[in-house]
Short mmCIF file of the C-alpha atoms (twelve columns), coordinates in Angstrom:
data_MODEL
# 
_entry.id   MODEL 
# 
loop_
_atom_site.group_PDB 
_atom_site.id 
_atom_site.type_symbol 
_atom_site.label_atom_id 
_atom_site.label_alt_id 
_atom_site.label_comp_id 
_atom_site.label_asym_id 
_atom_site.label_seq_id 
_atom_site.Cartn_x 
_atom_site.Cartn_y 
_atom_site.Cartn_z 
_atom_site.pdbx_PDB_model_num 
ATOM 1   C CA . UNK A 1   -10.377 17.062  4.901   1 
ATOM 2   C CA . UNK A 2   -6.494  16.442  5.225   1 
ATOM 3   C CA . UNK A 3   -4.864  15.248  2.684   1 
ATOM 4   C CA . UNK A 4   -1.554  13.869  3.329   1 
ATOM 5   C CA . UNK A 5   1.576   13.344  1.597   1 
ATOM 6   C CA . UNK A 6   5.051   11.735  2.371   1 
ATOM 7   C CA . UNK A 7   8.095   11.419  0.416   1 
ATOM 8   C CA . UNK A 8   11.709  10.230  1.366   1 
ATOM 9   C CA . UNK A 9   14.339  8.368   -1.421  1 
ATOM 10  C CA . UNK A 10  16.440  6.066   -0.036  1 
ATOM 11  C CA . UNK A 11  19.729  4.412   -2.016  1 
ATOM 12  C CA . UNK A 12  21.845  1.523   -1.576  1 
ATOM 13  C CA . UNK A 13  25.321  1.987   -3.675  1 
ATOM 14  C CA . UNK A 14  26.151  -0.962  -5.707  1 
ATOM 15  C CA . UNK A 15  27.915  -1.622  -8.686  1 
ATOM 16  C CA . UNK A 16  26.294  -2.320  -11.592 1 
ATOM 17  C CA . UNK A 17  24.954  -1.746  -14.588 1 
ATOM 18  C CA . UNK A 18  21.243  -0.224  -15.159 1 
ATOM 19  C CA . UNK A 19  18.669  -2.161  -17.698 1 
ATOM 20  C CA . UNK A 20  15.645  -0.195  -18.467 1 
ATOM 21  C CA . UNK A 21  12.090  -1.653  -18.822 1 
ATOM 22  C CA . UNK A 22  8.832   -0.341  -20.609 1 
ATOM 23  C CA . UNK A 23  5.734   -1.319  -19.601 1 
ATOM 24  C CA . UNK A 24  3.966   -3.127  -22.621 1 
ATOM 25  C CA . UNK A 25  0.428   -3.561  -21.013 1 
ATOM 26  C CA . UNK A 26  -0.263  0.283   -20.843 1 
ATOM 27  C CA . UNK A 27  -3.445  -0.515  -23.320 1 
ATOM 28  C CA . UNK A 28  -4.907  -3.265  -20.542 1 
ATOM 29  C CA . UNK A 29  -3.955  -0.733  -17.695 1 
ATOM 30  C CA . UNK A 30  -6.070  2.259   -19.211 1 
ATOM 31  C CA . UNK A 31  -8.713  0.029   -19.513 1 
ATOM 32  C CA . UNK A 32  -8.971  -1.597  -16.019 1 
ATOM 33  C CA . UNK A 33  -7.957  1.690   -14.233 1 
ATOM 34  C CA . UNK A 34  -11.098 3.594   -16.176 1 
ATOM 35  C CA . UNK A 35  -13.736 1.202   -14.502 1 
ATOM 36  C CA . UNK A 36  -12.633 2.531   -10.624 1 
ATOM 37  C CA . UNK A 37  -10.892 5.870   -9.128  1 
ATOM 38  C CA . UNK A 38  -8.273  4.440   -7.014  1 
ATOM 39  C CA . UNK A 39  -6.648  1.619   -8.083  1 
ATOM 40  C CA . UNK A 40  -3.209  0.075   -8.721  1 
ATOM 41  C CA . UNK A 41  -3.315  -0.286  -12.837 1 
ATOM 42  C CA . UNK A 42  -4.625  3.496   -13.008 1 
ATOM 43  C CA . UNK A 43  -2.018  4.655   -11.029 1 
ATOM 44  C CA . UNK A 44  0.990   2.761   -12.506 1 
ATOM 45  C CA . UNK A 45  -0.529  4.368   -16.132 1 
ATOM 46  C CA . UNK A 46  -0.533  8.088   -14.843 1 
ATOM 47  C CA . UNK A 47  2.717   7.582   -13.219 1 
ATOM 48  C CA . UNK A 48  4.496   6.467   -16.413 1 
ATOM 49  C CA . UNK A 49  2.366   9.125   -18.318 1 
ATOM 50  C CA . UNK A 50  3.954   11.641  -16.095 1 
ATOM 51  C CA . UNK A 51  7.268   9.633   -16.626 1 
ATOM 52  C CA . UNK A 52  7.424   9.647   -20.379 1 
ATOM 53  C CA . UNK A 53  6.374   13.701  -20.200 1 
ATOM 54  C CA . UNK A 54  9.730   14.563  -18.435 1 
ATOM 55  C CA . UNK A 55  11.747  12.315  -20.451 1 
ATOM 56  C CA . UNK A 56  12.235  9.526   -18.288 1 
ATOM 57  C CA . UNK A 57  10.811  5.930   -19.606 1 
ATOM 58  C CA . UNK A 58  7.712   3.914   -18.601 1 
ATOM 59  C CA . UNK A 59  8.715   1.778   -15.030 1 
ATOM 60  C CA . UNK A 60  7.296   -1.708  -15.416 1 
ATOM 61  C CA . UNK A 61  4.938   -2.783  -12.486 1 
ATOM 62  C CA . UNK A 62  6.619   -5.402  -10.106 1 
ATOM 63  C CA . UNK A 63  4.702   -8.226  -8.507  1 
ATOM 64  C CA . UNK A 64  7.299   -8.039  -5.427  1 
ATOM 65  C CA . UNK A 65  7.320   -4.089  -5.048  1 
ATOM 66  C CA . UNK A 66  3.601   -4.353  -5.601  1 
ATOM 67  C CA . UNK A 67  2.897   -6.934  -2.565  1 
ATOM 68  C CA . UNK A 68  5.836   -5.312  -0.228  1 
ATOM 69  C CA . UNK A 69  3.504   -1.945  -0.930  1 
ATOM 70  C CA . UNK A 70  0.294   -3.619  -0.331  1 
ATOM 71  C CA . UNK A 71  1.672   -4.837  3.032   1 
ATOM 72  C CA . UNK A 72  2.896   -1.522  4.083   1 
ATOM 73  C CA . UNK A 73  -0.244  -0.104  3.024   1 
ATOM 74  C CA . UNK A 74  -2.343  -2.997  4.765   1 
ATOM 75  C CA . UNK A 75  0.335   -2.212  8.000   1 
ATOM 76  C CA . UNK A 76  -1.230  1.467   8.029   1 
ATOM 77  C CA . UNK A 77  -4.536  0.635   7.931   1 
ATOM 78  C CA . UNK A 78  -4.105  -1.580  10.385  1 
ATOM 79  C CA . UNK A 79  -1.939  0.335   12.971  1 
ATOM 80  C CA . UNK A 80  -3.659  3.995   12.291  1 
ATOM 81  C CA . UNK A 81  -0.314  5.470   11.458  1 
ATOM 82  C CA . UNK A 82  0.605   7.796   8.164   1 
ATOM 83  C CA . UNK A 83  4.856   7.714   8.228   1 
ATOM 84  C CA . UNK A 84  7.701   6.291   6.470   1 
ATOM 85  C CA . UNK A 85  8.481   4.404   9.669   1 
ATOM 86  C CA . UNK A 86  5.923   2.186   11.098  1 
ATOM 87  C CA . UNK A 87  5.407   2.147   14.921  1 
ATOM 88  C CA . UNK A 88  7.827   -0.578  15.497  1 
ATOM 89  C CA . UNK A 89  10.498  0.708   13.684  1 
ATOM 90  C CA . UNK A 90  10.381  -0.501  10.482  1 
ATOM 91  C CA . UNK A 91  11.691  1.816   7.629   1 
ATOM 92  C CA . UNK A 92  10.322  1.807   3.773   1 
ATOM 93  C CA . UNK A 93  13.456  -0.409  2.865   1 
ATOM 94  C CA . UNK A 94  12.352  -2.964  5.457   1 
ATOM 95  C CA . UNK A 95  9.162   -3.758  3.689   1 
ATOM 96  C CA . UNK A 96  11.394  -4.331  0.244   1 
ATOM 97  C CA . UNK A 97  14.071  -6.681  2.595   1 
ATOM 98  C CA . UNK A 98  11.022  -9.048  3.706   1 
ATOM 99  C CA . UNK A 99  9.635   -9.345  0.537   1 
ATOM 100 C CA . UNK A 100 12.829  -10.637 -0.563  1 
ATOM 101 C CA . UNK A 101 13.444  -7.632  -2.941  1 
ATOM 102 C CA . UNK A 102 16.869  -6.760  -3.729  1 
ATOM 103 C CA . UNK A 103 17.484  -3.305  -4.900  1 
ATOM 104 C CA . UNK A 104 20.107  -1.186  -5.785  1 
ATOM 105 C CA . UNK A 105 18.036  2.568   -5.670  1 
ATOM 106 C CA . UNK A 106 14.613  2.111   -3.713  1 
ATOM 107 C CA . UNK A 107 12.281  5.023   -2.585  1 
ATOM 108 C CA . UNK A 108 8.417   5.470   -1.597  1 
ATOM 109 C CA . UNK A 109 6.015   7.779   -1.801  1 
ATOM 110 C CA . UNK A 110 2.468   7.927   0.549   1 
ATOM 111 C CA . UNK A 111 -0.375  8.983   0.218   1 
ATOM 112 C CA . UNK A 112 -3.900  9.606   2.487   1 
ATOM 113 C CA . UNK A 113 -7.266  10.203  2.543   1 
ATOM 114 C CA . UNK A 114 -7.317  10.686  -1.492  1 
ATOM 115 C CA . UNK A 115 -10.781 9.269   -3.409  1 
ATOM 116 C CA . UNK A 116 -9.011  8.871   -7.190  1 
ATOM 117 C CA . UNK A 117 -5.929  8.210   -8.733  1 
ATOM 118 C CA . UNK A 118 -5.601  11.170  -10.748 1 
ATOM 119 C CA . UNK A 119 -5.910  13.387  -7.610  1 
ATOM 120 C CA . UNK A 120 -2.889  11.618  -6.149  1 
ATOM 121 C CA . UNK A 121 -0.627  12.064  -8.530  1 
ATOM 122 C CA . UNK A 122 -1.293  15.393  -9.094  1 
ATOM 123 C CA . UNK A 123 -0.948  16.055  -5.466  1 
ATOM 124 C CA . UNK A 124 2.355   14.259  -6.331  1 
ATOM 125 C CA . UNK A 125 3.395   15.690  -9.096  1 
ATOM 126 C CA . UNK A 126 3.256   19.089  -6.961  1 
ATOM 127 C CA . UNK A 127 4.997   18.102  -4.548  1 
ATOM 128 C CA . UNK A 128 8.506   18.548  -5.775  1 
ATOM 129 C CA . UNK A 129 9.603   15.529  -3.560  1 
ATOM 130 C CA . UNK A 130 7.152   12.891  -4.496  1 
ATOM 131 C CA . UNK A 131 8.263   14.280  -8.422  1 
ATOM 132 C CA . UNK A 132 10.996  13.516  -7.972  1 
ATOM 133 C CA . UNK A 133 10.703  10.116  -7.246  1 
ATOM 134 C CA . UNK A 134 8.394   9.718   -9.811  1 
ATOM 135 C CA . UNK A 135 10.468  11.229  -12.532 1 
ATOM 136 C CA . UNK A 136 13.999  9.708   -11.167 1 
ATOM 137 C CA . UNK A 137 15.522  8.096   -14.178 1 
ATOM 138 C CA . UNK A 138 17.131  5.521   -12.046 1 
ATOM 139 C CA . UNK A 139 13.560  3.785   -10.961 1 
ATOM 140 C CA . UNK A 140 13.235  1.183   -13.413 1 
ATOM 141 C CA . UNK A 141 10.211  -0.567  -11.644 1 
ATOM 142 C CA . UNK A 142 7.476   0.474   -9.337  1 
ATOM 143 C CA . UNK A 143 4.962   -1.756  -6.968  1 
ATOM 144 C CA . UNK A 144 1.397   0.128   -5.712  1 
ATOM 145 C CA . UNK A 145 -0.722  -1.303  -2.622  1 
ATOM 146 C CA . UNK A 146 -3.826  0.229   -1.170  1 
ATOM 147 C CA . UNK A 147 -5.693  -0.346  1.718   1 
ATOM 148 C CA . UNK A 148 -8.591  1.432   3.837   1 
ATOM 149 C CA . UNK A 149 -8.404  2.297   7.516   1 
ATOM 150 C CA . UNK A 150 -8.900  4.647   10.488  1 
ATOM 151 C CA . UNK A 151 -6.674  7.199   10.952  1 
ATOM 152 C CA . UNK A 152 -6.940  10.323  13.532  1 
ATOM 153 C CA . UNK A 153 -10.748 8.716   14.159  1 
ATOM 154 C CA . UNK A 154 -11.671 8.964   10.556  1 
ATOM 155 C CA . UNK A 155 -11.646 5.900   7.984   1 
ATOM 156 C CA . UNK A 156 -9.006  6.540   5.174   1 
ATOM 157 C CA . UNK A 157 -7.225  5.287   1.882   1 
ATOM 158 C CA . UNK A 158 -3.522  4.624   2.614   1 
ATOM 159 C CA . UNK A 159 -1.396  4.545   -0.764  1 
ATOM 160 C CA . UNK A 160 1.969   3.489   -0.541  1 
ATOM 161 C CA . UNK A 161 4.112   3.818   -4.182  1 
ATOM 162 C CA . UNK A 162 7.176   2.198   -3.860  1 
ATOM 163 C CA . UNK A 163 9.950   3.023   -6.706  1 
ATOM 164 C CA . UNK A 164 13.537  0.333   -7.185  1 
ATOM 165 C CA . UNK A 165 16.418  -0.308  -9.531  1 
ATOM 166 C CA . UNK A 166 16.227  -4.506  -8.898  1 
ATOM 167 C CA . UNK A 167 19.535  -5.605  -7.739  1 
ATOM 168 C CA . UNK A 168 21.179  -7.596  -10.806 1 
ATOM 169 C CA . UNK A 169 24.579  -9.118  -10.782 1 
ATOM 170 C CA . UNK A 170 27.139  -8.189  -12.972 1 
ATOM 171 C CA . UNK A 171 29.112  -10.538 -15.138 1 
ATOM 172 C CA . UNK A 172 32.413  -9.288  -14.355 1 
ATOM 173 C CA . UNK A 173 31.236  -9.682  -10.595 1 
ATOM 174 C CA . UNK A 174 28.867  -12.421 -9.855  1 
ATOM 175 C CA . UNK A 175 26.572  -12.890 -6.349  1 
ATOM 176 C CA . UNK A 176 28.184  -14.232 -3.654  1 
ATOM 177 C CA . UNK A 177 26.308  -16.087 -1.193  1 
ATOM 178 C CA . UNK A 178 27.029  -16.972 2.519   1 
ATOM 179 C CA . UNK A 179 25.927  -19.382 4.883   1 
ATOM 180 C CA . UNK A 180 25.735  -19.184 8.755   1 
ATOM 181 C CA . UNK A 181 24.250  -21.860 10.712  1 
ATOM 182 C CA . UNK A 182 23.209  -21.008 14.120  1 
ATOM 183 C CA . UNK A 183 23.336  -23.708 17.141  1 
# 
């Protein structure tokens, strides 16, 4: 069987200072993710185990991050494709943008044809790529969707992991908003 993996970060420079978040429902998480081998809660709890190992802290899991990963996943699955970049074009970032996810530091990691969570992220945690993303200091929050599909003729598991800083204005520099009205 092939087993495929995919990393690329991707970063958006903006000002502004970084809060931190730990995930306080790591208790409910072990529980839930013990009753099935691939699922969301038991891979947010191995990624933060891995997190807290290296130094970094816990990410807290993101309702937005989690459905823009579900629909990339669920875009996969349906399209037959394993990438960063979708056949139309659309990069990771683009999945964050339509889910009206701001972000300062954003990047994904994939995953394919895996059975468990554990097995993934120890395939990432190998990978010194997907590592990195995992470990990145930065990442405050992180969003999991799976989905199941054909790819190459054979039905599949597509993971997408999707890692952000949210976008937070400053004090000293509040949002600006703009308005364009089209005719």
């Amino acid at each position: 069987m092939k087993i495929g993996l995919i990393h690329t970060p991707f970063i958006l420079l903006v000002a502004l200072g970084v809060f931190l978040f730990v995930d306080t429902n790591s208790v409910a998480a072990s529980a839930q993710a013990s009753n099935d081998p691939l699922n969301v809660a038991a891979l947010v709890m191995l990624t933060n185990q891995d997190r807290v190992a290296s130094g970094a802290k816990a990410l807290k899991e993101d309702h937005l991050l989690s459905a823009a990963a579900q629909r990339k996943a669920d875009d996969m699955a349906k399209q037959g494709y394993f990438s960063h970049t979708s056949p139309n074009g659309n990069k990771p970032w683009s999945w964050l943008i339509s889910s009206n996810y701001y972000y300062t530091h954003a990047g994904e990691n994939l995953a394919e044809g895996f059975s468990d969570s554990q097995s993934i992220e120890q395939a990432w945690m190998r990978s010194p790529s997907h590592r990195s993303n995992i470990v990145d200091k930065t990442y405050t929050r992180v969003g999991v969707g799976i989905a199941h599909g054909s790819y190459q003729g054979r039905q599949t598991t597509f993971v997408v992991q999707f890692f952000a800083t949210p976008y937070a204005p400053s004090k000293s520099r509040p949002a600006s908003l703009a308005t364009t009205r089209v005719k």
